[in-house]
C-alpha positions as CSV (number, residue, x, y, z in Angstrom):
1,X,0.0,0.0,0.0
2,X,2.9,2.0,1.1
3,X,4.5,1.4,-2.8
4,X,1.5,2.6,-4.5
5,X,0.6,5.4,-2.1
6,X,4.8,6.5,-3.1
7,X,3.8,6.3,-6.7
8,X,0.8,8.2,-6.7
9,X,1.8,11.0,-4.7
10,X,5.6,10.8,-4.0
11,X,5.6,14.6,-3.2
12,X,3.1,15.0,-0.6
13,X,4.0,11.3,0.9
14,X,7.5,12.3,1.8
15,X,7.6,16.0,2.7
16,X,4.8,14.5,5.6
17,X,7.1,11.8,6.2
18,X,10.0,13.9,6.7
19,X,8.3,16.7,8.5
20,X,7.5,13.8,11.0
21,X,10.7,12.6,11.1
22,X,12.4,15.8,11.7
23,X,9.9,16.5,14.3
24,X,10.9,13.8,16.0
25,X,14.4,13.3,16.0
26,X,14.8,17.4,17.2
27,X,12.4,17.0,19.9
28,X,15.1,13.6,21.2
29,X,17.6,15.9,21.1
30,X,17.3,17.7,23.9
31,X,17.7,14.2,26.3
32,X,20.6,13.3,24.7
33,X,24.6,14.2,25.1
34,X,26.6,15.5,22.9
35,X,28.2,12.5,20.7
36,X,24.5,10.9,21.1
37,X,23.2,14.0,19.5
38,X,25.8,13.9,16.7
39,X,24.6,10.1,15.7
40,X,21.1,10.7,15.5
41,X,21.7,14.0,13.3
42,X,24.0,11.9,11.0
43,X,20.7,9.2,11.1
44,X,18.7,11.7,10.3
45,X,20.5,13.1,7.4
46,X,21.3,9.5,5.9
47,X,17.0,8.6,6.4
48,X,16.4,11.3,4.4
49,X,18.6,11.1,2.1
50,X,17.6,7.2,1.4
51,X,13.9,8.5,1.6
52,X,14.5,11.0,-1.3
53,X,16.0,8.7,-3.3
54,X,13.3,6.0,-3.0
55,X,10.7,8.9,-4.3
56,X,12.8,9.8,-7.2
57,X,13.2,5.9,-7.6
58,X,9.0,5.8,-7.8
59,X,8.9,8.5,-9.6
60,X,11.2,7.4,-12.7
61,X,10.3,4.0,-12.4
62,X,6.4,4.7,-12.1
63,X,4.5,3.3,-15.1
64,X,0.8,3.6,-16.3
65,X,-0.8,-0.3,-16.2
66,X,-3.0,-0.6,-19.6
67,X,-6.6,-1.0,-19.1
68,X,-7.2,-4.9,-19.3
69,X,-11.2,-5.1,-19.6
70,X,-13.1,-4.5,-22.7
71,X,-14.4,-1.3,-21.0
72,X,-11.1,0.4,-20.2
73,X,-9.4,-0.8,-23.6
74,X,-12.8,0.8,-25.5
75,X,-12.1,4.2,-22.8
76,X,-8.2,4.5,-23.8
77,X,-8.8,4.0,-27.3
78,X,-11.3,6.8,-27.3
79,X,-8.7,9.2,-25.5
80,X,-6.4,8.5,-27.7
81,X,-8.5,9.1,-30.9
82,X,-9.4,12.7,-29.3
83,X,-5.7,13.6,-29.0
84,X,-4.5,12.2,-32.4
85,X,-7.6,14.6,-34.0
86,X,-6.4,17.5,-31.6
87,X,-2.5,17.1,-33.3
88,X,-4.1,16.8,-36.8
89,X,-6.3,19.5,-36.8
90,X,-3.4,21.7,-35.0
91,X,-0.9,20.8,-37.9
92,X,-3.6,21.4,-40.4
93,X,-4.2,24.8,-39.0
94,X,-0.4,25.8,-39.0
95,X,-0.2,24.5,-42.3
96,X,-2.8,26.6,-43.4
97,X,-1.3,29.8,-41.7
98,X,2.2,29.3,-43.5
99,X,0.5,29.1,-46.7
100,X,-1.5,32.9,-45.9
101,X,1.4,34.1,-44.9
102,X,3.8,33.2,-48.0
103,X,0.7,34.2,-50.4
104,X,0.5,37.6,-48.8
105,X,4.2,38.4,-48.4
106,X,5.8,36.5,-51.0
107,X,4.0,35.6,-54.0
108,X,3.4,38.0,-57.4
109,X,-0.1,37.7,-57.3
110,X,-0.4,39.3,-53.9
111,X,-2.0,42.6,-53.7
112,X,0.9,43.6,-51.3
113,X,3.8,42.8,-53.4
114,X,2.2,44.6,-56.1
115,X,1.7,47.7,-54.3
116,X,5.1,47.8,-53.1
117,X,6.9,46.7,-56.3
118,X,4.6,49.4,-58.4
119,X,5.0,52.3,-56.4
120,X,9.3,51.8,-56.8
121,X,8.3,52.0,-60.7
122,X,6.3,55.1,-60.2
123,X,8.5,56.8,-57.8
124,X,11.4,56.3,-60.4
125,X,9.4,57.7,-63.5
126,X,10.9,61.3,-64.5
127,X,7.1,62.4,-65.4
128,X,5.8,61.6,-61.6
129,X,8.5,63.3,-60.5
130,X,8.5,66.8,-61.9
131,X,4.5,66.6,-60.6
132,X,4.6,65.0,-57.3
133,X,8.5,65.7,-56.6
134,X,10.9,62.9,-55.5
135,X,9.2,62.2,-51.8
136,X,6.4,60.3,-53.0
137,X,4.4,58.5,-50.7
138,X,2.1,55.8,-51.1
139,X,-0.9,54.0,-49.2
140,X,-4.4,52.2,-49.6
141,X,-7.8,53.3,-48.9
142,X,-8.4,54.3,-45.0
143,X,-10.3,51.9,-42.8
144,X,-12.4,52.6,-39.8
145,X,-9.6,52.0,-37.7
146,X,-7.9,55.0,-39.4
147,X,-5.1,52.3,-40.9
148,X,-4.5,52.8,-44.4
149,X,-3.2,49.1,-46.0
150,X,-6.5,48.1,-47.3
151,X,-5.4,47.5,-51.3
152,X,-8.5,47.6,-53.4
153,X,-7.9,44.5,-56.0
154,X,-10.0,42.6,-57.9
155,X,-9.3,39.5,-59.9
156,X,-10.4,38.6,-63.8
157,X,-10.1,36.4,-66.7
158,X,-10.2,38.2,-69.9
159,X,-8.5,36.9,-73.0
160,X,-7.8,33.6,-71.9
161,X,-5.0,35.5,-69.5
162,X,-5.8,35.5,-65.5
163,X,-5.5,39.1,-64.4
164,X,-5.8,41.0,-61.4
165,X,-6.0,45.0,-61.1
166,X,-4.9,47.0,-57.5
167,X,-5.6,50.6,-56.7
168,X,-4.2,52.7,-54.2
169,X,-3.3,56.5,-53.5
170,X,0.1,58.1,-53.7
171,X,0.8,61.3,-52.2
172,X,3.6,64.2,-52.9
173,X,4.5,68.0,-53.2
174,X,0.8,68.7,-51.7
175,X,-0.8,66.4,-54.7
176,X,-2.8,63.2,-54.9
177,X,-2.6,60.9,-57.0
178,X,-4.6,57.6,-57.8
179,X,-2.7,54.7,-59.1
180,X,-4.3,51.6,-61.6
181,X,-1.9,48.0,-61.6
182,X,-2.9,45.3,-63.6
183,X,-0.9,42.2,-64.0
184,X,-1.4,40.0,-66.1
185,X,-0.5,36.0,-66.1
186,X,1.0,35.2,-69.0
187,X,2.6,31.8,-69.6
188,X,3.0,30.7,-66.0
189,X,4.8,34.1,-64.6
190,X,3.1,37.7,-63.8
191,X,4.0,40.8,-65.7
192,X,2.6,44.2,-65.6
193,X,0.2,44.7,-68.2
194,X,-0.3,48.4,-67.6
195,X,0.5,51.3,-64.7
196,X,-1.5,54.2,-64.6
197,X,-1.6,57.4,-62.3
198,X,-4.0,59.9,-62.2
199,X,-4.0,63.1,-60.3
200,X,-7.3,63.7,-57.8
201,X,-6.6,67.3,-57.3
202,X,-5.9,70.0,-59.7
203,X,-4.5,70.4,-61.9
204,X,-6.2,67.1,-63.5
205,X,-3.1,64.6,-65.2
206,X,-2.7,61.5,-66.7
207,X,0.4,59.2,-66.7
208,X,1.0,56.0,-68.4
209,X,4.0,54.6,-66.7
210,X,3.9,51.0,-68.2
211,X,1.3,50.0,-71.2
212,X,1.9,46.5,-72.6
213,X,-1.8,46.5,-73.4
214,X,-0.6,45.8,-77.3
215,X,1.6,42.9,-76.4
């Protein structure tokens, strides 16, 4: 009884047991010489040193017995079904939050990477510059919460080519502008098929930065 009592709770059944112990032997003490003291504290310290090893003993040593009725086979098996479905629905959900995250950051198509990759083409073009100057900002349409990465984009078939257009605003020298991408997919890899800016305040302009609307 002792054993299993160890192996259940090896904590709580020895810091009792030396609490006890300890109680005890201090309490002798004071009846005993000097020498006679010296043995029993030695004792002591040698008890529970054996009693901490026999815990960690238990505790290494401890394991589960497997269910050997019908019942408590039918109970494990059931447990265990629960956890293996827990694991596989955790790795399917990682799975599917690596795949958002490299379609948003990383590939062509994403509305993102075209913003980003467009407005270097538009802040290099001489003709953007001598309107909206060489600090040119740019940003998507404002949300609610005031944040301003919202790309509008849309996606079409047209031609037998998959396509997909993104607007978003650029800013510069006190002017707005309004910027048009659409790639195109064209053979397996994206291209731009045109880049457009327009200004929203006056004076009213037009730019074509890239047109490969004829190609």
């Amino acid at each position: 009884m002792l054993r299993i009592l160890s192996s259940k709770y090896p904590s709580i059944l020895a810091n009792n047991y030396l609490k006890i112990f300890t109680r005890s032997t201090s309490t002798t003490k004071y009846f005993l010489n000097d020498k006679t003291k010296d043995k029993v504290s030695s004792f002591s310290k040698t008890n529970e040193t054996a009693i901490s090893k026999s815990v960690l003993e238990d505790i290494y040593t401890y394991t589960e017995e497997k269910p050997k009725t019908f019942a408590g086979k039918a109970k494990q098996a059931t447990v265990n079904t629960f956890w293996y479905a827990c694991l596989g629905a955790s790795v399917a959900a990682l799975g599917a939050l690596v795949y958002a995250v490299i379609s948003e950051f990383f590939s062509p198509s994403s509305p993102s990477v075209i913003f980003s990759k467009s407005l270097d083409i538009v802040r290099d073009d001489p003709s953007i510059q001598a309107v909206f100057g060489n600090s040119i900002a740019g940003y998507g349409e404002e949300s609610r919460r005031g944040r301003r990465k919202n790309y509008l984009h849309y996606k079409y078939e047209k031609d037998g080519e998959e396509r997909i257009g993104v607007h978003y605003n650029i800013k510069g020298n006190d002017i707005k502008g309004r910027v048009t991408v659409v790639m195109r997919n064209k053979d397996g890899s994206w291209d731009y098929r045109l880049i457009c800016v327009e200004t929203v305040t006056r004076p009213y302009q037009k730019f074509i930065v890239i047109d490969n609307r004829n190609i």
